[in-house]
N, CA, C and O atoms as CSV, one atom per row, in Angstrom:
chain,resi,resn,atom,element,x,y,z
A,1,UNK,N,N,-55.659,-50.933,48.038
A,1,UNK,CA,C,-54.775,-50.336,47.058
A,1,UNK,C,C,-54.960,-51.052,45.726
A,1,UNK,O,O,-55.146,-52.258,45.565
A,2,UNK,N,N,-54.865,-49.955,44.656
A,2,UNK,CA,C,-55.186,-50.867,43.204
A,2,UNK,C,C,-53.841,-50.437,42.563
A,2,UNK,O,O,-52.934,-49.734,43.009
A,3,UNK,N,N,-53.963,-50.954,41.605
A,3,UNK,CA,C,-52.905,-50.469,40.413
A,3,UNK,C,C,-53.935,-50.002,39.485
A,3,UNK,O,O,-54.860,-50.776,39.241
A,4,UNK,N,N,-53.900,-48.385,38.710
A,4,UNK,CA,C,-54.448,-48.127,37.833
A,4,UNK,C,C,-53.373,-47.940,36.425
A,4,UNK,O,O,-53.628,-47.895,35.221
A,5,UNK,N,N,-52.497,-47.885,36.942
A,5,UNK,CA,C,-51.469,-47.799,35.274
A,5,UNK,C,C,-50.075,-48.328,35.710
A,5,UNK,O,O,-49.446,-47.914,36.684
A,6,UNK,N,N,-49.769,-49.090,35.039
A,6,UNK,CA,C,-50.592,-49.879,33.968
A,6,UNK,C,C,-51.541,-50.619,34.239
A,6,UNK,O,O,-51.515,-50.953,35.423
A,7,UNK,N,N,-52.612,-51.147,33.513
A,7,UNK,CA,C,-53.677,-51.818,33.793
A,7,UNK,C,C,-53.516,-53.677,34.251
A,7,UNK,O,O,-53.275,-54.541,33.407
A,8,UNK,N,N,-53.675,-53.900,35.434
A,8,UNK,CA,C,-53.684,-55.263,35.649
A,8,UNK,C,C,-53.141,-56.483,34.612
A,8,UNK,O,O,-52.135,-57.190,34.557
A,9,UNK,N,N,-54.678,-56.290,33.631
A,9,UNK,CA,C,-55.206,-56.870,32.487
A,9,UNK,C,C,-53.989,-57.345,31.933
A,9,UNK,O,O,-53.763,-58.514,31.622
A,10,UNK,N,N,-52.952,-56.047,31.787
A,10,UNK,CA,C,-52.125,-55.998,30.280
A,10,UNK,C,C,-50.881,-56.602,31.695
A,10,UNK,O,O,-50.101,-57.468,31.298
A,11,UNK,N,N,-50.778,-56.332,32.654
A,11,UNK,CA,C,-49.470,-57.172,33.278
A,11,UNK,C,C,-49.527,-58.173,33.575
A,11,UNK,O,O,-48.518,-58.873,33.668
A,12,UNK,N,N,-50.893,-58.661,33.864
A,12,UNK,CA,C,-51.036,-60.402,33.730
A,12,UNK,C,C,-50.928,-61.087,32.184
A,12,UNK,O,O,-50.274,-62.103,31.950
A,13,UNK,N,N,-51.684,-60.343,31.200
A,13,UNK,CA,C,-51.191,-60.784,29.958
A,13,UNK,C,C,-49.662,-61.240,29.509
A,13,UNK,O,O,-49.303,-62.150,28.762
A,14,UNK,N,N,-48.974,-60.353,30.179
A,14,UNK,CA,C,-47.235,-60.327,29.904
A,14,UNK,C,C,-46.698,-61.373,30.762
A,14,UNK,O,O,-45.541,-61.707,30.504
A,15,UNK,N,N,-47.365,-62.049,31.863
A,15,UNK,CA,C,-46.955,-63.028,32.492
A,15,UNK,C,C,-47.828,-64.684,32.386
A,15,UNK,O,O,-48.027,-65.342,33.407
A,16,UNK,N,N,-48.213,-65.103,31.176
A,16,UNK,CA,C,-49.293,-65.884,30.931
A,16,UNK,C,C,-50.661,-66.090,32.370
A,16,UNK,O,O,-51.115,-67.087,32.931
A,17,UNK,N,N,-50.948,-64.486,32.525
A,17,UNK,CA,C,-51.936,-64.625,33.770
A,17,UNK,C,C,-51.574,-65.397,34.833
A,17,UNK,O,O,-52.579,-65.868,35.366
A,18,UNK,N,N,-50.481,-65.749,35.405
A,18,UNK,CA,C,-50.179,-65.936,36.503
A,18,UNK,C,C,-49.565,-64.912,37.158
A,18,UNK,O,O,-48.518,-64.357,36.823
A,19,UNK,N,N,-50.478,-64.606,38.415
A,19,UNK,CA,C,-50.224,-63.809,39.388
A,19,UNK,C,C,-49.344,-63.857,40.296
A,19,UNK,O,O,-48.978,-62.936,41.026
A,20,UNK,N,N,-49.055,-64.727,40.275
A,20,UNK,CA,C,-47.950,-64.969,41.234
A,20,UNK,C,C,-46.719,-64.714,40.381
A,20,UNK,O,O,-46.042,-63.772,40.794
A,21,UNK,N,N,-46.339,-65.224,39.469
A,21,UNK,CA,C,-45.206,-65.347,38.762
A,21,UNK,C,C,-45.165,-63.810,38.498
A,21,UNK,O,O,-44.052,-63.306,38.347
A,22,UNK,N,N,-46.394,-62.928,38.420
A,22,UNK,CA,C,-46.431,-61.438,38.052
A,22,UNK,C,C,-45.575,-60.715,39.359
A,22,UNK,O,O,-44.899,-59.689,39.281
A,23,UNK,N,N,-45.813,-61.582,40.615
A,23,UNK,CA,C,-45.246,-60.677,41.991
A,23,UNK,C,C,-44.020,-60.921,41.787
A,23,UNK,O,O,-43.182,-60.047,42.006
A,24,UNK,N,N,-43.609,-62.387,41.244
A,24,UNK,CA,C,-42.252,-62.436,41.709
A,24,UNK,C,C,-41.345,-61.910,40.766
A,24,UNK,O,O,-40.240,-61.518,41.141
A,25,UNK,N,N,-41.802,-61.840,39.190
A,25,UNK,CA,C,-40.809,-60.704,38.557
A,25,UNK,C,C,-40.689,-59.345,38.611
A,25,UNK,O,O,-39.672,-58.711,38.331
A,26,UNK,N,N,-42.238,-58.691,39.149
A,26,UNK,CA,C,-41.842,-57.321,39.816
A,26,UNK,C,C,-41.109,-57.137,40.885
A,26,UNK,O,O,-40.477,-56.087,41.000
A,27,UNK,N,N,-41.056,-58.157,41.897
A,27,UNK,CA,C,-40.158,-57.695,42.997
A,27,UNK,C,C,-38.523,-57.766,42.612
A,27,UNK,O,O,-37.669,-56.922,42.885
A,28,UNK,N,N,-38.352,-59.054,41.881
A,28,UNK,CA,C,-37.040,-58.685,41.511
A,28,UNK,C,C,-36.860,-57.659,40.555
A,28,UNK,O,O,-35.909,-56.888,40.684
A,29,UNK,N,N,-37.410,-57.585,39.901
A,29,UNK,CA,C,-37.075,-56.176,39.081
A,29,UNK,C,C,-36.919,-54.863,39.714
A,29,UNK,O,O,-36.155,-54.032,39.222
A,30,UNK,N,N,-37.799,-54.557,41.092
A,30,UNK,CA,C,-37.717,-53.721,41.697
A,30,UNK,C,C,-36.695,-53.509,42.549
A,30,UNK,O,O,-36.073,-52.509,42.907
A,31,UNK,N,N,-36.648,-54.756,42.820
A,31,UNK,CA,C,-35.215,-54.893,43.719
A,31,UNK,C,C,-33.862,-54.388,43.101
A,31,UNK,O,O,-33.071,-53.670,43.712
A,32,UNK,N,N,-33.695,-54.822,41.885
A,32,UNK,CA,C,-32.736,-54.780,41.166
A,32,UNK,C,C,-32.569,-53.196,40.918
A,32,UNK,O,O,-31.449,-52.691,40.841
A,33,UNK,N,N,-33.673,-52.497,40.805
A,33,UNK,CA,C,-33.981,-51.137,40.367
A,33,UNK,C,C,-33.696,-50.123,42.102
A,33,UNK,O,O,-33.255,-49.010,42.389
A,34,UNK,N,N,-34.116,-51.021,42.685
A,34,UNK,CA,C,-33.508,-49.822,44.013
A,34,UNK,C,C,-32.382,-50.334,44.309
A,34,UNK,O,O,-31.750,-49.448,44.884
A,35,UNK,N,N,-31.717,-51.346,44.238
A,35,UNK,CA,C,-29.463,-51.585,44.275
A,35,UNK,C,C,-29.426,-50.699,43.133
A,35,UNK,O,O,-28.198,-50.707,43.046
A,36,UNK,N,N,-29.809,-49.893,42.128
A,36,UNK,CA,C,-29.139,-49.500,41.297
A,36,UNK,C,C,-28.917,-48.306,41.263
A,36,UNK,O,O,-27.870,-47.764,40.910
A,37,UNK,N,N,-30.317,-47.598,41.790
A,37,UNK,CA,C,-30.447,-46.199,42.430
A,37,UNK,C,C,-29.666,-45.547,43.444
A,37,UNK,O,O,-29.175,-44.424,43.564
A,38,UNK,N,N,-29.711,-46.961,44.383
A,38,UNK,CA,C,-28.673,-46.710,45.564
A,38,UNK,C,C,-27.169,-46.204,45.230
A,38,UNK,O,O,-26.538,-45.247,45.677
A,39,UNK,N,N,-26.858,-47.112,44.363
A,39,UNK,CA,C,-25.554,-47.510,44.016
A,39,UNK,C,C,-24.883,-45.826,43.473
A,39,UNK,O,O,-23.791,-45.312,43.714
A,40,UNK,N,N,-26.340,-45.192,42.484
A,40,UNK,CA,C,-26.175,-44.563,41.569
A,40,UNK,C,C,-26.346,-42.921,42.666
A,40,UNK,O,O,-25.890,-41.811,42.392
A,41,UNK,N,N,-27.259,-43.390,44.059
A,41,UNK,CA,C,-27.317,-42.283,45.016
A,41,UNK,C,C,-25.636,-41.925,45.004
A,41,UNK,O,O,-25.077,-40.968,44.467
A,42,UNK,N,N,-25.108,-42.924,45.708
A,42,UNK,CA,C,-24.204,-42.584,46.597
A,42,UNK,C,C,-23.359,-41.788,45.321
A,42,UNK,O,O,-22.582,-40.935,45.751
A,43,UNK,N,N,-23.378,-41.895,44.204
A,43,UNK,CA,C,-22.312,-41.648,43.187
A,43,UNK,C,C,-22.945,-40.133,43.144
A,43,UNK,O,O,-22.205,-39.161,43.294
A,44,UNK,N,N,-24.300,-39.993,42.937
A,44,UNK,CA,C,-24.506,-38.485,42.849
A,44,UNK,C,C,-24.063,-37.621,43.309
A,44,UNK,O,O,-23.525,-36.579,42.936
A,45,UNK,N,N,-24.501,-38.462,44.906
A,45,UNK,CA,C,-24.443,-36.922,46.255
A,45,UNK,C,C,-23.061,-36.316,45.521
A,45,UNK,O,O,-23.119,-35.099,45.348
A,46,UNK,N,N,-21.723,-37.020,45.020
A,46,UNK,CA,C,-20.551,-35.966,45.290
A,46,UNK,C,C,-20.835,-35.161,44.054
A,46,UNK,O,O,-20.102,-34.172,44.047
A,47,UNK,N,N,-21.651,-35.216,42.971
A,47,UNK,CA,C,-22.099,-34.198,42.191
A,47,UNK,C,C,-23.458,-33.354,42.377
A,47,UNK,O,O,-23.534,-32.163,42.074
A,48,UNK,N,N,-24.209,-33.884,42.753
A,48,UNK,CA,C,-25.592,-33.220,42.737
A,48,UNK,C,C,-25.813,-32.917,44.522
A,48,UNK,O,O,-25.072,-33.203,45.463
A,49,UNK,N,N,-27.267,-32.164,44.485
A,49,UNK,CA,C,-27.816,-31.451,45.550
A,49,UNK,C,C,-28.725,-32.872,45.661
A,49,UNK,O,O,-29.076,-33.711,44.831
A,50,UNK,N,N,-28.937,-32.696,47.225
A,50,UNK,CA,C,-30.035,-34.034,47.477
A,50,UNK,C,C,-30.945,-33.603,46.914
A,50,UNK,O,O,-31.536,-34.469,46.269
A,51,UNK,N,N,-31.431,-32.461,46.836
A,51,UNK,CA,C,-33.206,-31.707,45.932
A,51,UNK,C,C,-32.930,-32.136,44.595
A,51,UNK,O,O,-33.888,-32.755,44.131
A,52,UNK,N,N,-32.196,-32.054,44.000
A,52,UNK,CA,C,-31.804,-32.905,42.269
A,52,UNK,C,C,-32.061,-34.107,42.178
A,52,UNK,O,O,-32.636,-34.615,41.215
A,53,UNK,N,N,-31.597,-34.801,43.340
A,53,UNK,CA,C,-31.311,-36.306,43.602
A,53,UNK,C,C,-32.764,-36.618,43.715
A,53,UNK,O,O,-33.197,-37.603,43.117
A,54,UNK,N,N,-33.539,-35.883,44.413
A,54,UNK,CA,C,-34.966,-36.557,44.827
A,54,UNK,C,C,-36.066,-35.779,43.462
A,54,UNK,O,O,-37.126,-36.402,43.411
A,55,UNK,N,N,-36.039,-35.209,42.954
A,55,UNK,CA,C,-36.584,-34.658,41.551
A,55,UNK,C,C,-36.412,-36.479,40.519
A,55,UNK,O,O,-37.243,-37.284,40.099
A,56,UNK,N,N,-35.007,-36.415,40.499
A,56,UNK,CA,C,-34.577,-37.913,39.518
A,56,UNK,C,C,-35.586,-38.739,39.739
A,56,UNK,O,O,-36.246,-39.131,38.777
A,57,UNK,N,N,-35.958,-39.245,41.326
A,57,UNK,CA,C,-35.985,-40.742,41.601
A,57,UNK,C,C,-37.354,-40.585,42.413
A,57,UNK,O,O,-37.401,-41.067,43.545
A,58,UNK,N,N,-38.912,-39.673,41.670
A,58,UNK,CA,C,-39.395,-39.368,42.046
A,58,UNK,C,C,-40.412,-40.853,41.890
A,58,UNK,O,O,-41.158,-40.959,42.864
A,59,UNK,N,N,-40.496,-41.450,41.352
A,59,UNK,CA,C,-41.178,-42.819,41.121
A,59,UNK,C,C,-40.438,-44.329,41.733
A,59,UNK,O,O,-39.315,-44.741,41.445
A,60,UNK,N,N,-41.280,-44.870,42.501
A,60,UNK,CA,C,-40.894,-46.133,43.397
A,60,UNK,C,C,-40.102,-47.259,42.666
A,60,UNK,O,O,-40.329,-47.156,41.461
A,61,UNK,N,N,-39.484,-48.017,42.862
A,61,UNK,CA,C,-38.884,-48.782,42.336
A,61,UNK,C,C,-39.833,-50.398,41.739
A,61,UNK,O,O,-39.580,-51.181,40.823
A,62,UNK,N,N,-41.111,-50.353,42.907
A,62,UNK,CA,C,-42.473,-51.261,42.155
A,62,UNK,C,C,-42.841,-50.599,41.403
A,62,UNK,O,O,-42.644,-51.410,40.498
A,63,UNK,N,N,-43.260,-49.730,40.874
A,63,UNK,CA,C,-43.834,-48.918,39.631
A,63,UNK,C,C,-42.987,-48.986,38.892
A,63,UNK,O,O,-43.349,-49.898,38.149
A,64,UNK,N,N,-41.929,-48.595,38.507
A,64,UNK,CA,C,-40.704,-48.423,37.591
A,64,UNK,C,C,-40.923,-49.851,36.595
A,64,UNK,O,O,-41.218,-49.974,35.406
A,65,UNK,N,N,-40.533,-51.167,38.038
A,65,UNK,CA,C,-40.687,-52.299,37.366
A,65,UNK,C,C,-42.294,-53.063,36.808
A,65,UNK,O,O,-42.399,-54.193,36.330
A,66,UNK,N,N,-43.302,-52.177,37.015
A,66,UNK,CA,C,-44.385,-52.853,36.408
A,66,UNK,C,C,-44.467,-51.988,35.083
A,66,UNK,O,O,-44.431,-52.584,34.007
A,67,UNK,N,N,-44.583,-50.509,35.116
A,67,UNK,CA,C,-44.421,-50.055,33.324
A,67,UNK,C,C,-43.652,-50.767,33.013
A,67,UNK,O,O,-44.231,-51.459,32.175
A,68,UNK,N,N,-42.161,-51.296,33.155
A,68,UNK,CA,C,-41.420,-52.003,32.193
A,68,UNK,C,C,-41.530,-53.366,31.642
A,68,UNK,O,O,-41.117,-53.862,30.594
A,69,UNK,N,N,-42.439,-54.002,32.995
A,69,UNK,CA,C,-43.297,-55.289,32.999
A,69,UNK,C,C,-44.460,-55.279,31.385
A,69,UNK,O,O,-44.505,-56.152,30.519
A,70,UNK,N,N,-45.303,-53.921,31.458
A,70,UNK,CA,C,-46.250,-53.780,30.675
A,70,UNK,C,C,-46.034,-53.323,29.343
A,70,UNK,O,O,-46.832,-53.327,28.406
A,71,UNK,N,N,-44.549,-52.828,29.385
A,71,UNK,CA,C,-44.262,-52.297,28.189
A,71,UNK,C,C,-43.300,-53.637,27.375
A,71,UNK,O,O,-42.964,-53.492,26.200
A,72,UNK,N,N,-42.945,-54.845,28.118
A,72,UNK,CA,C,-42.245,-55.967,27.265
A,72,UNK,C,C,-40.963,-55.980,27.384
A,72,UNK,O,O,-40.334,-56.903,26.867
A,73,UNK,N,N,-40.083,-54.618,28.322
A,73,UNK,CA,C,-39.125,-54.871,28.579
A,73,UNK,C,C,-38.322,-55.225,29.114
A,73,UNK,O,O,-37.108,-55.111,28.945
A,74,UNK,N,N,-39.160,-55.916,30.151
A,74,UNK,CA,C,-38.805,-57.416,31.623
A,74,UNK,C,C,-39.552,-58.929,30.635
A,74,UNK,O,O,-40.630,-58.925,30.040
A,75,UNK,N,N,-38.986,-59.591,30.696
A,75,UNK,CA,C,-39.420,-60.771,30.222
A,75,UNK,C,C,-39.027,-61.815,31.184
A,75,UNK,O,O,-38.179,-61.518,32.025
A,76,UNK,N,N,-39.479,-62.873,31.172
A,76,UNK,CA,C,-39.115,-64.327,32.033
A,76,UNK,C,C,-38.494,-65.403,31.116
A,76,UNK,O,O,-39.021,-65.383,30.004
A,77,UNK,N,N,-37.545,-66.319,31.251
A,77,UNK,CA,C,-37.705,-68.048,30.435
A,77,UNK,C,C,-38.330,-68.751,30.931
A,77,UNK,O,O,-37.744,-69.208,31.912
A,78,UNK,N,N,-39.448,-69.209,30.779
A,78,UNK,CA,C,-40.354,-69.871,31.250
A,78,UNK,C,C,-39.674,-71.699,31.433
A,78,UNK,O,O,-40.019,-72.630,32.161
A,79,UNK,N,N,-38.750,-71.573,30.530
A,79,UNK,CA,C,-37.772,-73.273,30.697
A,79,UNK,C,C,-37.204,-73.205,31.967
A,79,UNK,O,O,-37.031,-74.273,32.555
A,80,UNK,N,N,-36.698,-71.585,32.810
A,80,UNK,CA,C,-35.551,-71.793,34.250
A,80,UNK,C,C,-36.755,-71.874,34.741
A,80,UNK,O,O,-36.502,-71.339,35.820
A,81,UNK,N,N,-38.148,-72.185,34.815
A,81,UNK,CA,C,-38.809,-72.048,35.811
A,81,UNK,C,C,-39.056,-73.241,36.560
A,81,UNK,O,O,-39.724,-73.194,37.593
């Protein structure tokens, strides 16, 4: 399995090329991104159709958090580290 978008290159760039430090802010980010979905499921169902619900949340919660990784809008403090 690869990642083709965003490109590697540019998500290791955003994490001073450490790969590791790259897994561990996507997973929490992802994590954080599926408690929120969840949270935000259960609130739907009493308005929406599950077919609405699954249209919304058609992209994984690791993807979600690596565009946002690549686009600068996940950042780290490299001082709590």
């Amino acid at each position: 399995m690869s990642i083709i978008e965003p490109k590697i290159n540019v998500l290791l760039d955003r994490t001073d090329n450490d790969r590791f430090l790259l897994c561990a802010i996507a997973s929490k980010r992802a994590h954080d991104i599926n408690d929120m979905m969840r949270g935000q499921r259960d609130r739907a169902i009493q308005l929406q159709s599950a077919v609405e619900i699954a249209r919304a949340t058609d992209m994984k919660p690791l993807t979600l958090a690596f565009n946002e990784i690549a686009r600068g809008d996940v950042s780290y403090d490299a001082e709590s580290l």
